[in-house]
N, C-alpha and C positions, 0 to 999 in steps of 0.2 A: 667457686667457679660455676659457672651457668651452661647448660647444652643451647643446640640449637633453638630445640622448639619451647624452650621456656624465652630466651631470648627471644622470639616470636610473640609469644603471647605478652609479652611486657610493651614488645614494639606496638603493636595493635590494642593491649589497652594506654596507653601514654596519646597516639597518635590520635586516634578516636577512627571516624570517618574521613580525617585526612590519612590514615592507611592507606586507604581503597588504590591512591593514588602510584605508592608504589607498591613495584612488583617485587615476590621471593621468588628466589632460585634456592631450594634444599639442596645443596652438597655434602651427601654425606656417604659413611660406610654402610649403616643400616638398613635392611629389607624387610624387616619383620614386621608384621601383618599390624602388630602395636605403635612402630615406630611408624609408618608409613603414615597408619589415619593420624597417629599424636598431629604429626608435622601439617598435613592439612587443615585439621581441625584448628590450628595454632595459626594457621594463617598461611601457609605458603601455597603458593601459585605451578608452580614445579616444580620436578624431583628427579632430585641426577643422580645416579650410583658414583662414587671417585676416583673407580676405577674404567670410566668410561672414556673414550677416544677424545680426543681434545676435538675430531670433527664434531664430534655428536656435542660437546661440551657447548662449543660458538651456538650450535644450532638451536640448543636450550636455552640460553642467553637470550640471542634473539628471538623467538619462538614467545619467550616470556614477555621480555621486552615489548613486542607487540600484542600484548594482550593475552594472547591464547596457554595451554597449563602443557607444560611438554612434561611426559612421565617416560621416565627410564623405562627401555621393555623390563627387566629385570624383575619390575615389581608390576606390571600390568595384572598380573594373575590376583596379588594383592585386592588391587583397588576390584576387577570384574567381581570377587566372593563378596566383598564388603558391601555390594550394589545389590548382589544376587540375596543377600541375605537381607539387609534391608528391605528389597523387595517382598521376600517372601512374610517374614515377620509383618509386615505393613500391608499387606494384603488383603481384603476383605474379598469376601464371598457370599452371594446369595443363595447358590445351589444354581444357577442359571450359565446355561453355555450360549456364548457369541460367537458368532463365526464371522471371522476377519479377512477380506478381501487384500489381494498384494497391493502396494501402493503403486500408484500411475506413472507412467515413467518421466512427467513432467514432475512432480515431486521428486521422483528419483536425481534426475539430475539437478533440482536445488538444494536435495543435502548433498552432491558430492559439489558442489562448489562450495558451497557456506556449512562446512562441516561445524557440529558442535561442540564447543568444549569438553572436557573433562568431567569439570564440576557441572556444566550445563546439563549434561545427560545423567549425572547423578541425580539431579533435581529434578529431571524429565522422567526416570525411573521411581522417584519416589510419587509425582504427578498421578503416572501411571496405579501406581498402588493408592490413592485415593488420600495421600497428605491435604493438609491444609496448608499456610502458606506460614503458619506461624508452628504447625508442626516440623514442617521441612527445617525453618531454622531452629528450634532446640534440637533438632536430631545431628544437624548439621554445623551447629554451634555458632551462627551467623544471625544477624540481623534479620527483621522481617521485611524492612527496606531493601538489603541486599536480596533474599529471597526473590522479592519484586519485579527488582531488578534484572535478577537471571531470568525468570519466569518470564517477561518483557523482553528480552529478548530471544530465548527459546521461541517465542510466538511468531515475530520478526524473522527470523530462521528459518524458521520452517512455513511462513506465510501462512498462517492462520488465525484465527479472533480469537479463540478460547482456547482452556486449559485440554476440555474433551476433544476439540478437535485435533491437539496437540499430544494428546494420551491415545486417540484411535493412530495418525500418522505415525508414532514410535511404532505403536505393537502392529503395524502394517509393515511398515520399510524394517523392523527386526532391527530398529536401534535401540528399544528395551526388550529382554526376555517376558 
């Protein structure tokens, strides 16, 4: 007998890039900090605790269904440490301090309408720490195409050309630490 997130990872190697296509919904008992990243890493797109309200249930469904990565609050704290510490381990330092202006409240109000994923701000977070785009995905266990991909549209998002222009807008609007 197989768990979820090995059953993930057989779907997603079998599937190839026709994966992409569909979406996971994680329905599971598990919150632990191991089980959480396995399932992502494994491929799934959202994560439902199964003891959650059948409203919030539909709402992950759909949520998913349309693209976007619904995470149970339950394990929020999970995914923020996992970010925060990738962050930091991935962080380079010159000895040099920048000082960051708040962002304009014309940006302001394009991230609150075209808020960004999950994983998207994972990858905007690793950006920020000075990844490459082929580090991001062995860190993150994903294609360099997918990578790309996210990177492309985090840019699109947040209306910018480049990665630095997309790494100063995070650590302005405080949507990376």
């Amino acid at each position: 007998m197989i768990d979820g997130i090995e059953l993930m990872r057989r779907f997603q190697q079998n599937c190839g890039e026709d994966s992409l296509a569909t979406k996971i919904l994680m329905l599971t008992m598990y919150n632990t900090q191991e089980q959480v990243l396995a399932a992502f890493s494994a491929g799934a797109d959202s994560y439902c605790m199964k003891d959650t309200s059948v409203d919030k249930l539909v709402e992950a469904i759909y949520s998913t269904h349309e693209g976007n990565t619904w995470i149970d609050p339950v394990i929020i704290g999970v995914i923020r440490q996992q970010v925060r510490q990738n962050f930091a381990t991935g962080s380079r330092t010159d000895g040099k301090t920048v000082i960051i202006q708040g962002v304009d409240p014309e940006h302001r109000q394009l991230l609150e309408n075209v808020p960004l994923t999950e994983r998207e701000l994972e990858i905007l977070a690793l950006i920020v720490g000075g990844f490459s785009n082929a580090q991001i995905a062995d860190r993150l266990y994903i294609t360099i195409g997918t990578v790309k991909t996210h990177v492309r549209n985090i840019l699109n998002k947040l209306s910018v050309d480049d990665r630095t222009q997309a790494a100063v807008l995070a650590l302005r609007s405080g949507l990376v630490a």
